[in-house]
N, C-alpha and C positions, 0 to 999 in steps of 0.2 A: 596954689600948689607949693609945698614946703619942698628944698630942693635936699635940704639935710636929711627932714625925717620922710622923705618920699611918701608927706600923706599928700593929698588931693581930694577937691572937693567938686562933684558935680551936680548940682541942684541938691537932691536928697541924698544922694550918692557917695557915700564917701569909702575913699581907696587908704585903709592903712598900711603903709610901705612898711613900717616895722613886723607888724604881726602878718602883713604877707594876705589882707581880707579884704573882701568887698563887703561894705554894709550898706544900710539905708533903702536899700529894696524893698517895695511893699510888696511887690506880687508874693506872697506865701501859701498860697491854695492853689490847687492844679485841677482845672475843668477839661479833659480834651478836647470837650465840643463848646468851648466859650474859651479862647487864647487871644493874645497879640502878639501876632505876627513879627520877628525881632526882637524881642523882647526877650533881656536877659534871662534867664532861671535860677531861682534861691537854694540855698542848701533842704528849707523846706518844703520844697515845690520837688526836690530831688528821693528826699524821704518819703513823699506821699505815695511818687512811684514806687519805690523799692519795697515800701508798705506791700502794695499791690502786686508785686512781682515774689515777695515772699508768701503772701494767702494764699496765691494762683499754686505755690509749689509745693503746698501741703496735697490740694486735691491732684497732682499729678501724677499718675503712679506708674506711667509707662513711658516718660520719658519726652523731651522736651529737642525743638531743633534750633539752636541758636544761633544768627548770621549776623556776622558785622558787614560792613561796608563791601569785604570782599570777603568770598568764602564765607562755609558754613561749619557746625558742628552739633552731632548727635549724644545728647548722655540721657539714658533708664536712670528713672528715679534712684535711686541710689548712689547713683554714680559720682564722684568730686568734680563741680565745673569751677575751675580755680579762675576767680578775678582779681585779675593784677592790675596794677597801675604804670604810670610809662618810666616809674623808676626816676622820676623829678619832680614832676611838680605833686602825683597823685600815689596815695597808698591804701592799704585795705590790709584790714585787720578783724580777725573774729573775737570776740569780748567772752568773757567768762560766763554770761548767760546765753548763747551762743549765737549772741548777734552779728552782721555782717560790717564792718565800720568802714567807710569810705573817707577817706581826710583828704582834703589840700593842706599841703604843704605853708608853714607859714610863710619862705619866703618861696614864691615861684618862677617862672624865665618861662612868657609869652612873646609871642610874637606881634601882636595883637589884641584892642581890649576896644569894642565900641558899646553904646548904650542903644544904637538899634537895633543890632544882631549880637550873639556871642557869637563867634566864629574861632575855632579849635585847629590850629593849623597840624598836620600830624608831621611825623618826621622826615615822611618823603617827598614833603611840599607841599600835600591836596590838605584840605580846610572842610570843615564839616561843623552846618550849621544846629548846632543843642536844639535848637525849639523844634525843628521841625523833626531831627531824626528822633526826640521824646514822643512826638506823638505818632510819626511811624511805628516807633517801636510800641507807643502803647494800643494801637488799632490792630496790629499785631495779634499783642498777647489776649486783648478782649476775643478775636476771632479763636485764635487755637483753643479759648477756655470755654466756648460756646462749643468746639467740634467735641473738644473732651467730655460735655455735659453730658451730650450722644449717647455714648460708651459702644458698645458692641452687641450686633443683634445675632443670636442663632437659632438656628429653623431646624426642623427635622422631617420626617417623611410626614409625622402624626405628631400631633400635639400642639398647644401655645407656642409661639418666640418668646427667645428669654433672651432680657437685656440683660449684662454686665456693663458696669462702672468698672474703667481703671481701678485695680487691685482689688477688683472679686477674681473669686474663686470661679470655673466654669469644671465641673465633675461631668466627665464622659466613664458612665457605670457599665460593667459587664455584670457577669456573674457577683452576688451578694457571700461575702463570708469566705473569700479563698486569703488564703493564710500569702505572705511573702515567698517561703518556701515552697508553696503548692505552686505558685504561680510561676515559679522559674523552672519546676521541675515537670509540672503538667501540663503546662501548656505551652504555646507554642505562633508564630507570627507566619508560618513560612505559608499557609494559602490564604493570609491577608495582605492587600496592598494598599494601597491611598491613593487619591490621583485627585487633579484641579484640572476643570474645563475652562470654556472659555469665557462662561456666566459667572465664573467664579465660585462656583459651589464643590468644597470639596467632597468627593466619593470614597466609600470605604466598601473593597470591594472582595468577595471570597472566589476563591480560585473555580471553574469551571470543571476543573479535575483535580478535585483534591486530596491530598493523601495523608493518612493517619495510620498511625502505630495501633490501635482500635477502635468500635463505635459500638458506643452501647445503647440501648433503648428498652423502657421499662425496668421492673425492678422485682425482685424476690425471684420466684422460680419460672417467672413469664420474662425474665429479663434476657435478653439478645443481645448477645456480643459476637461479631465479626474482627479478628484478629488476624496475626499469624499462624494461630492454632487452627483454626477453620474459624465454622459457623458455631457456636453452643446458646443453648435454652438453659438456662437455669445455670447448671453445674453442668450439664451432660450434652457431650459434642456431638453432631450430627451431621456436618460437613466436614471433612478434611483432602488432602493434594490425596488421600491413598481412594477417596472415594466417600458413598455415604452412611450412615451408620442411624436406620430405624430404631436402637435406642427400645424395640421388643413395641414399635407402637405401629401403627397402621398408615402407608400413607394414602391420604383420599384426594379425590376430586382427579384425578390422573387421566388422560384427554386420550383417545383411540388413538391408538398408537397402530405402524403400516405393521401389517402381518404380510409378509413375501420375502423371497430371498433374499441374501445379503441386508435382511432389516435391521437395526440395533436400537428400534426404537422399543420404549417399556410399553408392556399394555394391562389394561386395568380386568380387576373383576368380570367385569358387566364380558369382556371380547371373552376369556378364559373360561367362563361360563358356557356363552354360544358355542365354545371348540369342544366342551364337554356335553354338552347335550348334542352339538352332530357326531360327535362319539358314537354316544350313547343310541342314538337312533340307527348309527350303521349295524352296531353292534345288535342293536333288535330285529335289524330288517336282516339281518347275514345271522341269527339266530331262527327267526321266522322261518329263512329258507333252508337253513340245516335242519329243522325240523319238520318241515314240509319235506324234504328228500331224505329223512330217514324214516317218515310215516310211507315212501312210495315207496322207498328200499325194502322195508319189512312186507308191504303188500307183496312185492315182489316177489320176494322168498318166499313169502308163504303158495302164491302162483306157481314159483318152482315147483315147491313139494307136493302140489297137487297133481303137477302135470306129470313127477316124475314117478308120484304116486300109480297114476294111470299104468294101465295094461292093457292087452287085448290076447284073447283065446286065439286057440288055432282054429281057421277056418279052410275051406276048400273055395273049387273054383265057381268062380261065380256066388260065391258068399261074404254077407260083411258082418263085423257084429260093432255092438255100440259098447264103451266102458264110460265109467265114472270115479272121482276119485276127491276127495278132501287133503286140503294142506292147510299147516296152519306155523306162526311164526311169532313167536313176542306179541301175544294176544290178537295177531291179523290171523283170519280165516281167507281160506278160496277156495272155490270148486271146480273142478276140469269135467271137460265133458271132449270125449272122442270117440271117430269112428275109425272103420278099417275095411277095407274092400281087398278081394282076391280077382282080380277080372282074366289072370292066368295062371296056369301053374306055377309058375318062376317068379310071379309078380305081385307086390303088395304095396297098398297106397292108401296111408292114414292120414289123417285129421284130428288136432287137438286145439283146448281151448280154454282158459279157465278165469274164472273173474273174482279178484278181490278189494267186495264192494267196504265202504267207508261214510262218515257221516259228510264230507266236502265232496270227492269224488270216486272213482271206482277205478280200481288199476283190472287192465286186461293184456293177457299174455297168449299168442295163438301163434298155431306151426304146423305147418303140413309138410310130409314125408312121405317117399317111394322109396323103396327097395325091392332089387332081381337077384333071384339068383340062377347058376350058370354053373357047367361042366368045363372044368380045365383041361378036360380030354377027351 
């Protein structure tokens, strides 16, 4: 050991005090699963990591969680994870090709320097051994680059699962071809929600009662829109608040509706039909019988005129005589036939009778009569 120029020499080992280096090191390739235990680590054994920790942070594209000793810290690809040195012995520098450059200092101030371990004493007194937290850290990083290979699986009610890789695209498509402005101005989120169970699957759910400004269905003049306007078919409205509007067209299939007081139910063809045919049948049967009682009214009068036609001669006592007589009325005939008896002076007692027969039935009309007469003095 020079005390001047602070070099020192141990086995292969040599410490330059001026230029502030360790040299002589063979170990310069870095195995994680083939190490010794203690054993210092090279500036090339340092590189091979950082080699490996720069390849790993091209494929990461969501972000990476990084814990020292105490505490941790999260950054998204993108994001600056600034590595500093402790501002003495250690510095970092990025190069004009945009490498990460990590230096020792040439001259440095440890506390500690052994050939079985490196041991790192930090500012608050605890000590941290390089070999082993190198390979903690690199079992580490091998495990997160296996979970990232992974990527993300999504399912759907129907179809394949599609994997995504960190920094794929995953397209959740609606409708094809609506414009930016169609889409703020036509559409609308408020009877969709989202939601997460406790499988973990999230749900995309439409409202149970939902509400829309309109809804259309089909297209040209079979096309259905329900609105504020009402209901309309084509161009032409047929539902509105004032009521409904047939539009000069027919409506069918209309279910029996109650016919009885206080009803307000509609009723179809088929019940307004049956009210016109038992119309129509009272109206025949109360026609049948005006005609039936004006066929026995005219028999009648013609009866009348036969009877009234009738006469009878003067007779004496104890004599009768017979008459006869025809009446007729708006095409009815009838015939009377009467007699007359004298059984005293004072006293007469007739009999009449007359029939007007018919193709159904025969009207008859009969009357029998006494008359006296008498001295007022």
């Amino acid at each position: 050991m020079d005390g001047k120029t602070g070099d020192a020499t141990f086995g292969k080992v040599k410490v330059n005090g001026e230029q502030g280096t360790v040299g002589g090191l063979t170990n310069t390739t870095w195995d994680p699963n083939n190490y010794t235990s203690g054993q210092a680590a090279t500036e090339d054994q340092l590189k091979v990591v950082d080699k490996k920790v720069e390849d790993l942070g091209s494929t990461m594209g969501k972000g990476y969680t990084f814990a020292g000793d105490s505490g941790f810290v999260n950054k998204k690809l993108g994001d600056t994870v600034k590595i500093t040195g402790d501002e003495k012995n250690i510095t970092t520098s990025v190069t004009k090709d945009g490498d990460l450059k990590v230096e020792l200092n040439k001259k440095i101030e440890v506390e500690q320097i052994t050939s079985e371990k490196m041991i790192l004493k930090n500012s608050d007194g605890s000590t941290t051994d390089v070999r082993s937290t190198l390979k903690e850290h690199s079992e580490k990083i091998e495990e997160n680059a296996q979970s990232i290979k992974k990527g993300l699986n999504f399912a759907g009610n129907n179809g394949p699962v599609v994997n995504k890789q960190l920094g794929d695209t995953m397209s959740i498509k609606g409708k094809e071809g609506v414009s930016e402005e169609d889409a703020q101005s036509k559409y609308d989120t408020e009877n969709v929600v989202t939601m997460t169970d406790k499988d973990g699957n999230l749900w995309i759910k439409l409202a149970k009662n939902p509400k829309f400004n309109s809804v259309e269905a089909g297209e040209g003049d079979t096309k259905v829109t329900i609105g504020n306007d009402g209901v309309k078919v084509g161009d032409k409205v047929y539902i509105t608040k004032e009521g409904l509007n047939g539009n000069n067209q027919k409506i069918v299939n209309v279910d029996d509706g109650k016919i009885e007081k206080d009803s307000k139910d509609a009723v179809n063809g088929g019940q307004i039909h049956n009210i016109v045919q038992d119309i129509n049948n009272s109206i025949h049967q109360t026609n049948h019988r005006i005609d039936k009682l004006d066929d026995r009214m005219h028999r009648g009068l013609a009866n009348s005129a036969a009877m009234a036609t009738l006469e009878f001669m003067e007779i004496g006592i104890n004599q009768a005589t017979v008459g006869a007589a025809v009446g007729a009325y708006r095409g009815n005939q009838a015939v009377a036939v009467g007699v007359q008896a004298a059984p005293t002076e004072n006293t007469r007692v007739h009999a009449k009778v007359s029939v007007a027969p018919s193709r159904d039935n025969t009207e008859t009309m009969a009357g029998i009569g006494a008359s006296w007469r008498f001295n007022w003095k």
